[in-house]
C-alpha positions as CSV (number, residue, x, y, z in Angstrom):
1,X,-12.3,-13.7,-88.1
2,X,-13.5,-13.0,-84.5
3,X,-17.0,-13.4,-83.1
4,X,-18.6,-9.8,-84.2
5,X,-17.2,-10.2,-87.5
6,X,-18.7,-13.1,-88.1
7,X,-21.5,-12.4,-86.8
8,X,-22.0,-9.3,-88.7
9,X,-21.2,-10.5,-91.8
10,X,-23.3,-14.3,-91.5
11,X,-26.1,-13.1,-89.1
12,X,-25.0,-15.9,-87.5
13,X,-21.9,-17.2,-84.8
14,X,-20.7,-19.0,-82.1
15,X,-19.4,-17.9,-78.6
16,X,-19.3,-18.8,-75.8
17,X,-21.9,-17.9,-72.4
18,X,-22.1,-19.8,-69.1
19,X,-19.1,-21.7,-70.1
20,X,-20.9,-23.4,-73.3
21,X,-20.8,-22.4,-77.0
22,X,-24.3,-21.1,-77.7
23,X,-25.2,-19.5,-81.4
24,X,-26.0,-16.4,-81.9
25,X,-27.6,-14.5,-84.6
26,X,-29.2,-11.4,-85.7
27,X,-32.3,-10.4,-87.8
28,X,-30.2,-9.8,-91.2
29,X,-33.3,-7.1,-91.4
30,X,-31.5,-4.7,-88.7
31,X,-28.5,-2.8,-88.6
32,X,-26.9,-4.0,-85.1
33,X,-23.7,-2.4,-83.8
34,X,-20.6,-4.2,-81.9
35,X,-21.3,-2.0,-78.4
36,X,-25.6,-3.0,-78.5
37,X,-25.1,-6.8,-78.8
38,X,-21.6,-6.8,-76.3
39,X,-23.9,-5.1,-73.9
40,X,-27.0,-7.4,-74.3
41,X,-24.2,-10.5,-74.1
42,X,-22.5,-9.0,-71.1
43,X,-25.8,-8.7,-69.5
44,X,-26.5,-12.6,-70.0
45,X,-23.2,-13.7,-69.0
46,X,-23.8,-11.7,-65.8
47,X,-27.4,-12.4,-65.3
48,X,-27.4,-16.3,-65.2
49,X,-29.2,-17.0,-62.1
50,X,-31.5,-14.4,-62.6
51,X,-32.4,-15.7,-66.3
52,X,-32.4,-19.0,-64.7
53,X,-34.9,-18.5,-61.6
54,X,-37.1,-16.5,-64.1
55,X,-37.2,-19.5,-66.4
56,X,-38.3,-22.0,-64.2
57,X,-40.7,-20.4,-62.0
58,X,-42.4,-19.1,-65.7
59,X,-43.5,-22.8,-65.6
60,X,-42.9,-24.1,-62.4
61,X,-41.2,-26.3,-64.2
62,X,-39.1,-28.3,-61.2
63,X,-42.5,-29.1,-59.5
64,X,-43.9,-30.3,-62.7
65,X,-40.8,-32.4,-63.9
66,X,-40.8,-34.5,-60.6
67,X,-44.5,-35.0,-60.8
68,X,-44.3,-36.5,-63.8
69,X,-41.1,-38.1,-62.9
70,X,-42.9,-39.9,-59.7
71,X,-45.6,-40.9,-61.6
72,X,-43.0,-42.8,-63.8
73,X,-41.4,-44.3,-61.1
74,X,-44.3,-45.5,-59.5
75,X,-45.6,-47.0,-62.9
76,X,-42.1,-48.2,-63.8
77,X,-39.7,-48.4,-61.3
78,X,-37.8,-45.7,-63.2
79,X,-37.8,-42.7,-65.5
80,X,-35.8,-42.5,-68.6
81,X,-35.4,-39.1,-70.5
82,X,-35.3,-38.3,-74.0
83,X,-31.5,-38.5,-74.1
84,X,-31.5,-42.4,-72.6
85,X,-30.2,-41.3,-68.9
86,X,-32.3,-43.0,-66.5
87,X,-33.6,-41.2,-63.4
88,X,-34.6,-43.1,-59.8
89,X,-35.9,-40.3,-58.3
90,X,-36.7,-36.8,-58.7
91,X,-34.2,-34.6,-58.6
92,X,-33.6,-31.1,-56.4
93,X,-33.1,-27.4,-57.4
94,X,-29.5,-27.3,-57.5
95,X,-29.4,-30.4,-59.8
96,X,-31.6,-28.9,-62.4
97,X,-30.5,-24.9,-62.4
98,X,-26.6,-26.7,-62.9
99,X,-27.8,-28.6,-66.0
100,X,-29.5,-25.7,-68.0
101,X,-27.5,-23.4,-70.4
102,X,-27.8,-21.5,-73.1
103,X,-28.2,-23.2,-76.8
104,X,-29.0,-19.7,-78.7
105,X,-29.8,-16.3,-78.4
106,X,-31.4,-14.2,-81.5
107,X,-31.3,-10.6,-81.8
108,X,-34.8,-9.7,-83.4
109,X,-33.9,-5.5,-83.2
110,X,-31.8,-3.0,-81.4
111,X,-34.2,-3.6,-78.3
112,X,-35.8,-7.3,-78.4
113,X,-34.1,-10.7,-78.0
114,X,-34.7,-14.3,-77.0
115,X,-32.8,-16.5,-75.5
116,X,-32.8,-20.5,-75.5
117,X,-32.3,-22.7,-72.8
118,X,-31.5,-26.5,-72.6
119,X,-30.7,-28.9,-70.3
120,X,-27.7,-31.7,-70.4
121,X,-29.2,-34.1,-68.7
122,X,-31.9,-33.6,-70.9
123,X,-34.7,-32.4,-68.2
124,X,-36.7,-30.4,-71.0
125,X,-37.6,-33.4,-72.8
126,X,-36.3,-32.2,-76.2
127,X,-37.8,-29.1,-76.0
128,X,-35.7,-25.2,-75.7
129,X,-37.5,-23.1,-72.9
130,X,-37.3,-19.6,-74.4
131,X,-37.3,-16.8,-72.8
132,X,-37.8,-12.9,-74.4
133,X,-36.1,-10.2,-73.2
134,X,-36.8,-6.3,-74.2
135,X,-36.2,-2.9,-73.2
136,X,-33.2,-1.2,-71.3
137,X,-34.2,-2.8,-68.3
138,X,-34.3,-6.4,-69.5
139,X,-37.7,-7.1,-69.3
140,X,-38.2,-10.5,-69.0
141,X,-41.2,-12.5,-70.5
142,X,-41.6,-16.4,-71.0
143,X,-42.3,-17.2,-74.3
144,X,-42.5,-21.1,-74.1
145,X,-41.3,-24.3,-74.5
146,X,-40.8,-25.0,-77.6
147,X,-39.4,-28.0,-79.3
């Protein structure tokens, strides 16, 4: 069974975007076709950095990490994440944007959907940084951390 019809018939699948399985799924409410959600994928395979640069600067999230990650290494001599790796300093732009991809993505309706970010190192502290998108023109809108 390939991707859209498994997704069509679970609400639910796996593919793959940015080079890393992500699932998707779809409000089981909505009648989605093949040629709406390929588009909306298509656009988030080809809009990584955009996604990416919208995401962080939503929170300003690089300039917060390393705050709180010089504090730690003041205090301790070190910072350890969530997922045990252990940081000695902060880290730079390049690092973090290269560690985020995508965990999910859910269709709410023909025009709406969110997508989930993570990070491997795991910069987000357990937490998904989500990220709505709507419209034809891929309006973007930051709709937390969550987690």
């Amino acid at each position: 069974m390939n991707f859209f019809d498994q997704l069509l018939d679970n609400t639910e699948a796996k593919t793959v975007l940015w080079k890393k399985e992500a699932s998707v799924s779809i409000n089981e409410e909505i009648d989605f076709s093949r040629d709406n959600i390929a588009k909306k994928l298509a656009w988030i395979e080809n809009n990584k950095d955009n996604i990416i640069l919208f995401a962080l600067e939503a929170e300003d999230f690089l300039a917060n990490f390393n705050d709180f990650v010089s504090k730690e290494l003041v205090k301790k001599g070190k910072c350890r994440l969530p997922d045990g790796m252990i940081l000695m300093e902060t880290i730079d732009a390049e690092t973090l944007e290269e560690s985020i991809f995508i965990n999910s993505v859910h269709f709410y309706d023909e025009e709406t959907f969110e997508i989930n970010l993570v990070t491997s190192p795991d910069y987000f502290g357990m937490h998904t940084l989500s990220i709505e998108v709507s419209g034809d023109e891929y309006e973007m809108e930051f709709a937390g951390m969550n987690g």
